[in-house]
Structures are given as C-alpha cells and as structure tokens.
C-alpha positions as CSV (number, residue, x, y, z in Angstrom):
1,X,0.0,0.0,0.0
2,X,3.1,2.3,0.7
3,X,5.2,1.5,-2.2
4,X,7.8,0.8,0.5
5,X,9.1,-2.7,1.4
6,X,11.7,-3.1,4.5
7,X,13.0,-7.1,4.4
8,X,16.0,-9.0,5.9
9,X,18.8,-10.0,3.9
10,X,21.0,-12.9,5.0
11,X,24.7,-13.4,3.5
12,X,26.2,-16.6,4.9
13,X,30.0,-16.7,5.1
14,X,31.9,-15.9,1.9
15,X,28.8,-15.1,0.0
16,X,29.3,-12.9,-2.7
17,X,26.4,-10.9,-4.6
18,X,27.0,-10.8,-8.6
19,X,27.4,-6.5,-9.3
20,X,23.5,-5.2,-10.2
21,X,21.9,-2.5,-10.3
22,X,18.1,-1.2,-10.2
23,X,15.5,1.3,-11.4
24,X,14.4,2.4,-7.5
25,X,16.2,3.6,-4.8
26,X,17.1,1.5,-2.3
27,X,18.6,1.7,1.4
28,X,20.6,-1.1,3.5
29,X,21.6,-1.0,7.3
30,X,23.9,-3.7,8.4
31,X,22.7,-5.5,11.4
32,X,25.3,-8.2,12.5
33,X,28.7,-9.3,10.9
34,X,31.1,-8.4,8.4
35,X,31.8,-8.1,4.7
36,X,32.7,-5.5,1.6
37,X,30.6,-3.2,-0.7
38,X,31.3,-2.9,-4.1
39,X,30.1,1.0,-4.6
40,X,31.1,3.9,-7.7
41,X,33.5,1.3,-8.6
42,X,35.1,1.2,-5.0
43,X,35.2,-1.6,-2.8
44,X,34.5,-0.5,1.2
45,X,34.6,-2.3,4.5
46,X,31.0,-3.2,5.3
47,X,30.2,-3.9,9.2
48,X,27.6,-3.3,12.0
49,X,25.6,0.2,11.8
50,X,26.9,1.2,8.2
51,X,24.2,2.5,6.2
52,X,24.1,2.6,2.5
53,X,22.1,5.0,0.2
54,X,21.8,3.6,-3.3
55,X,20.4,5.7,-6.1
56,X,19.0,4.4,-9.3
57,X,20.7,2.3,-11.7
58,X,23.9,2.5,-9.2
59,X,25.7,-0.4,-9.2
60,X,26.7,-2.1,-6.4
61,X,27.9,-5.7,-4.9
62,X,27.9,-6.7,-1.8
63,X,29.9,-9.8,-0.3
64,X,30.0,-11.5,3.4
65,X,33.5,-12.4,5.7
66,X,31.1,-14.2,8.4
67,X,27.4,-14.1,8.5
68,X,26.3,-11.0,7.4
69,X,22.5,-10.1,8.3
70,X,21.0,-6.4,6.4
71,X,18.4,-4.8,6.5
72,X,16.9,-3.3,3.2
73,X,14.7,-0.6,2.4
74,X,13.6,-0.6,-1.0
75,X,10.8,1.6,-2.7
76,X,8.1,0.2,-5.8
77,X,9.0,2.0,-9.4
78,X,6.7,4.7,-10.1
79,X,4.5,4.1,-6.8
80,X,2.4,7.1,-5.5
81,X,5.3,7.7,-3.1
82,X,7.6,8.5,-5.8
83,X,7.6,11.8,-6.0
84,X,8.2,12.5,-2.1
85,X,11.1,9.5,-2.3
86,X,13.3,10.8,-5.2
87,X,12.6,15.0,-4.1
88,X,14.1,14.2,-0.7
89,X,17.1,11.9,-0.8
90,X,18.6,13.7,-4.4
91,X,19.0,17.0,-2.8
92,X,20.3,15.2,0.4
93,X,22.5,12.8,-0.8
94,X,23.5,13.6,-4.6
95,X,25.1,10.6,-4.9
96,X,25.5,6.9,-3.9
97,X,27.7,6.5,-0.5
98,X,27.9,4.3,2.3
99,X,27.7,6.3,5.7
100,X,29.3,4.7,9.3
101,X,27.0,5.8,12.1
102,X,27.8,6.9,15.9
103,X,26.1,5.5,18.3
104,X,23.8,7.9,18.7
105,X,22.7,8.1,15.4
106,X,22.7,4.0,14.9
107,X,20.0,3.9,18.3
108,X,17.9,6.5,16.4
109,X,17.7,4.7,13.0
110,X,17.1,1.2,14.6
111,X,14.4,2.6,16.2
112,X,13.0,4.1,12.8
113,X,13.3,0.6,11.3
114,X,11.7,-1.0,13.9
115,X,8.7,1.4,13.6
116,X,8.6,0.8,10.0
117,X,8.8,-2.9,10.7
118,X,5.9,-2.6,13.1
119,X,3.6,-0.4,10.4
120,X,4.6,-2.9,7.6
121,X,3.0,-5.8,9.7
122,X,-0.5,-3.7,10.4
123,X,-1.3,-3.3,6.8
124,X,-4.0,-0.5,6.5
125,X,-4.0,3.2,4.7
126,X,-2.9,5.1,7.9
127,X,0.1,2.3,7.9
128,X,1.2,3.5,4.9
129,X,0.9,7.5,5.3
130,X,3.0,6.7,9.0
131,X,5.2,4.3,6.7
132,X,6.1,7.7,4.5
133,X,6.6,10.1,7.1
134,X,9.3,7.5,9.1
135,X,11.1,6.9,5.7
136,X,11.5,11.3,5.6
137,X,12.8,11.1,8.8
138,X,15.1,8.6,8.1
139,X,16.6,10.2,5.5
140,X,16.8,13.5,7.7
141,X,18.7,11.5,10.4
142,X,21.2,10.1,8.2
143,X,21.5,13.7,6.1
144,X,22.5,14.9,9.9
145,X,24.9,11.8,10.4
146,X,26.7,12.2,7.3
147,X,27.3,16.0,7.9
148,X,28.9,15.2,11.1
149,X,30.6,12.3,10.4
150,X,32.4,14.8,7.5
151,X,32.9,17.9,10.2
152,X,34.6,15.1,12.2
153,X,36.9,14.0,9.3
154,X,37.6,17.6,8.7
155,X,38.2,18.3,12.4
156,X,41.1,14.7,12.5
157,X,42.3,16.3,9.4
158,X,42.8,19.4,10.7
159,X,44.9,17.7,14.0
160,X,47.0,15.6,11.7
161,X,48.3,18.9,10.4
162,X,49.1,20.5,13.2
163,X,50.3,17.1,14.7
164,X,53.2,17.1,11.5
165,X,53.5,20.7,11.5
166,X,55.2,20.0,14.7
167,X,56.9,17.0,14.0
168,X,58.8,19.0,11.3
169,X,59.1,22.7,12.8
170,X,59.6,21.6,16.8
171,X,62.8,23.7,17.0
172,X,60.7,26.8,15.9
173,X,58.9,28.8,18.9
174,X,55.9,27.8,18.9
175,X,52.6,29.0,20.5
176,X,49.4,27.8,20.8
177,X,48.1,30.9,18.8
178,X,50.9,30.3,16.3
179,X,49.5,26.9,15.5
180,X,45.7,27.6,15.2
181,X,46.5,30.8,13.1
182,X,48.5,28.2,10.6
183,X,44.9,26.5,10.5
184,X,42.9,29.1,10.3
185,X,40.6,27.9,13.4
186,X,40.4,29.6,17.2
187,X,43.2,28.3,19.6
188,X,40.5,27.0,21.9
189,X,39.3,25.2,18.7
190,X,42.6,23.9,17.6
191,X,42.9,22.8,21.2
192,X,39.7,20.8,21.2
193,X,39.8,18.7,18.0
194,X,44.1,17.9,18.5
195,X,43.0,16.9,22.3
196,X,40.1,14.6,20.8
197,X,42.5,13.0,18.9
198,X,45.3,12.6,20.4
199,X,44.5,13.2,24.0
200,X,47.1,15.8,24.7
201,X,47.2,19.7,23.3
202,X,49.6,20.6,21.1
203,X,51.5,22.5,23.3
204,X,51.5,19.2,25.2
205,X,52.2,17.2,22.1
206,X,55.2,20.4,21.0
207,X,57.2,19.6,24.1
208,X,56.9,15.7,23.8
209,X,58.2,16.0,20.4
210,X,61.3,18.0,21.3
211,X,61.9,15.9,24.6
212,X,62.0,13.2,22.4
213,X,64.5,14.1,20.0
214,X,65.9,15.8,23.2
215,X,66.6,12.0,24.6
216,X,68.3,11.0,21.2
217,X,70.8,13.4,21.1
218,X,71.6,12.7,24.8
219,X,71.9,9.2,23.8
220,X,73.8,9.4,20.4
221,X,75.9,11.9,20.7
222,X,77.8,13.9,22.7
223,X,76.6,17.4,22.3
224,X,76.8,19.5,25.7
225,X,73.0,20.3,27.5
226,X,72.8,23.5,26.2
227,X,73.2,23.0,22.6
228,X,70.4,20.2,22.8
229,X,68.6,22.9,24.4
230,X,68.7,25.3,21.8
231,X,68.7,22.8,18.7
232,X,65.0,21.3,20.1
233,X,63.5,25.2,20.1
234,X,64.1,26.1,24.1
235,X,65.2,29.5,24.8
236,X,66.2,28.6,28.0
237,X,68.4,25.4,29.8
238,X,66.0,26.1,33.2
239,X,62.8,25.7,30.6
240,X,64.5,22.7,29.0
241,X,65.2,21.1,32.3
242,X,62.2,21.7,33.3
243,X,60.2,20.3,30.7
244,X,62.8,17.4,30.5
245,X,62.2,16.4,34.0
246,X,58.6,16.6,34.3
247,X,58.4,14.5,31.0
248,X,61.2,11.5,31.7
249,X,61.2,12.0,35.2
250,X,65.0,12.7,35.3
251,X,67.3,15.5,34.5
252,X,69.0,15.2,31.2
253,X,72.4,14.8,32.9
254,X,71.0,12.0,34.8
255,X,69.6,10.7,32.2
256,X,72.7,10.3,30.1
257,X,74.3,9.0,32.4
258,X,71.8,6.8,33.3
259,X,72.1,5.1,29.4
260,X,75.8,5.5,29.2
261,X,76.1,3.3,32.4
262,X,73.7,0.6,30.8
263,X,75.6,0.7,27.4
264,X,78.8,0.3,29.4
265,X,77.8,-2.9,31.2
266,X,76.8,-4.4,28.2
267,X,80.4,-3.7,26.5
C-alpha cells in the first residue's frame, strides 16, 4: 500500500552478490557481521551500523566475511510515493555513499526501522501514510549523520596537520596561537579537535616532540646540554630542564648517564 518494502537479507559466510543495479532507490543498514561493498566502482569495509544510500541504476555488490545479516529498504518503481522518495534523498544525498554511524545516530535509526517494521505488519492506509513520514525522517537523520561524520573528518584532518606541523618545525617557537593561526581555526578550537585525537594539546604534544628528539641526542651523541637545548626550540636550559624532567622524570644529565652506564655494562 506504501510503495515501500523493508526485508532482511541474509549473507552466509563468503557469499558474494553478482554486481547489479536497479531502477528504484534502495537503502541497506547492516545489522550483524562483516563483509565489503562494491560501490562507484570502489570496494568498502562493510560492518555493524553502516548504512548505504543507493540511487538508481547504481551499481553495487555486496559480499560477506562471516554471516552478514541487512536490512533493506527498497521503494516500488513509479508508486504514488515516488515523487516524495526521489525529491528528498537527491537534494540530500546527490550521490550513492555508504555512511558509518555513531552511536547515537545508529539507536535513532534502529528505532525508525523498527517502527517501520511494526507499520509494515499492520497493513492499513494510515500504515502506509505513518510508513512515508518514518522513511522522511530517516533520511533526515542520516542527512544529519553524514554532515557530522564529514565535520569530524575535517576536524582529525585538521589535527594531523598540526600534529606534523610539529613533528617538522619543533625547534621553531611555537605558541598555541601560532598553530591555530596556521589553521585558520580559534586556539581553543585547535585545542579541542588535537586533544580529541590525540588526547594531549599541542603545546603538550610540542614539548613531547622536542623531549624526544631531546633524549636522542643525549643518547647518540655527545653534544653539551645546552646545545640540545637550543637545537630542540628552548630559549632557556632552566625551561628545558624543566620540561625534561617533568616529562622523563629525570634531569638530562641524569639521564645520560643513566644510558651511558647501561651501554657500558653491556660492553
């Protein structure tokens, strides 16, 4: 009566579906299990709470690792409901693209499906109507989930370049202003998605790196404490010691000779 269908789809172990396409437009949630989607001519991990939109005439493949239970929402050609399907999703999603949910946004779409589940079984013209609405919100949650999950990729992008900014400029002197303004972004914003990441600031993250090529040339040469200081960016040996002790837990003296004891006993 809808136009819509929603129906399980079981892959046993190392199934593989021949490539296809069809005329409708067609939605799949993975339930349990793992496997790969053959999608705009790339192939994609395929696991529990990824969602696929498919447009028409797409085509697609997908194969199973273990079991691999879906669920599919697929929509009649040229049903009444047509119009409303096609309108929403095109300007929403332009193209075909498989979408890995949070868990917030996975609890929201199971529960969709399982409404749409529960009005499938009833069977009677308001079914339908409730049916339509569901299957617009559905496409308004995942619209949502896909613009975050791309603000989030832009956000780790953004930390990975600060994070080899300062893996190549440590010996420069740094702020936390400094590093934001190379991004373009706030310092407390720059702060927030590098922490999120990585679990540190970059200031943090700035002195770890410099400790650590701190400890090498310690080990591997031997350049007096003062020139490690300044080639690893400190304008200070107090700073340096500082940061050197709070970080190894010894003073860099200590700590050379701390290794050049241990290399000695194994001479």
């Amino acid at each position: 009566m809808s136009g819509i269908h929603l129906y399980e789809s079981k892959h046993q172990e190392s199934y593989a579906l021949r490539i296809h396409h069809h005329p409708n437009f067609q939605f799949l949630y993975v339930i349990e299990g793992t496997g790969s989607l053959l999608l705009n001519g790339r192939s994609h991990p395929l696991g529990q709470d990824h969602a696929v939109l498919i447009q028409p005439y797409t085509e697609h493949a997908v194969s199973s690792d273990a079991q691999l239970t879906v669920l599919v929402l697929a929509f009649d050609d040229g049903m009444p409901y047509e119009p409303a399907c096609s309108e929403t999703p095109r300007p929403l999603f332009a193209e075909s693209e498989l979408l890995r949910l949070n868990a917030f946004s996975a609890n929201e779409l199971r529960l969709l499906l399982r409404k749409l589940l529960y009005e499938q079984s009833q069977k009677d013209p308001l079914s339908g109507l409730q049916m339509k609405l569901y299957v617009q919100e559905l496409l308004l949650l995942l619209a949502r989930a896909r613009g975050a999950t791309q603000a989030a990729d832009a956000n780790a992008l953004r930390a990975e370049r600060i994070h080899s900014y300062i893996d190549l400029r440590y010996y420069e002197p740094l702020t936390a202003d400094d590093l934001a303004f190379k991004l373009g972004v706030g310092t407390r914003h720059a702060n927030n998605i590098f922490k999120e990441r990585y679990g540190i600031t970059p200031m943090q993250y700035l002195t770890e790196a410099r400790i650590r090529v701190a400890k090498k040339l310690l080990v591997e040469s031997d350049k007096d404490i003062v020139s490690i200081c300044f080639e690893v960016g400190y304008e200070s040996v107090p700073t340096f010691y500082r940061a050197f002790k709070n970080t190894v837990g010894l003073s860099p003296n200590k700590f050379r000779q701390q290794h050049q004891e241990i290399a000695n006993a194994f001479q």
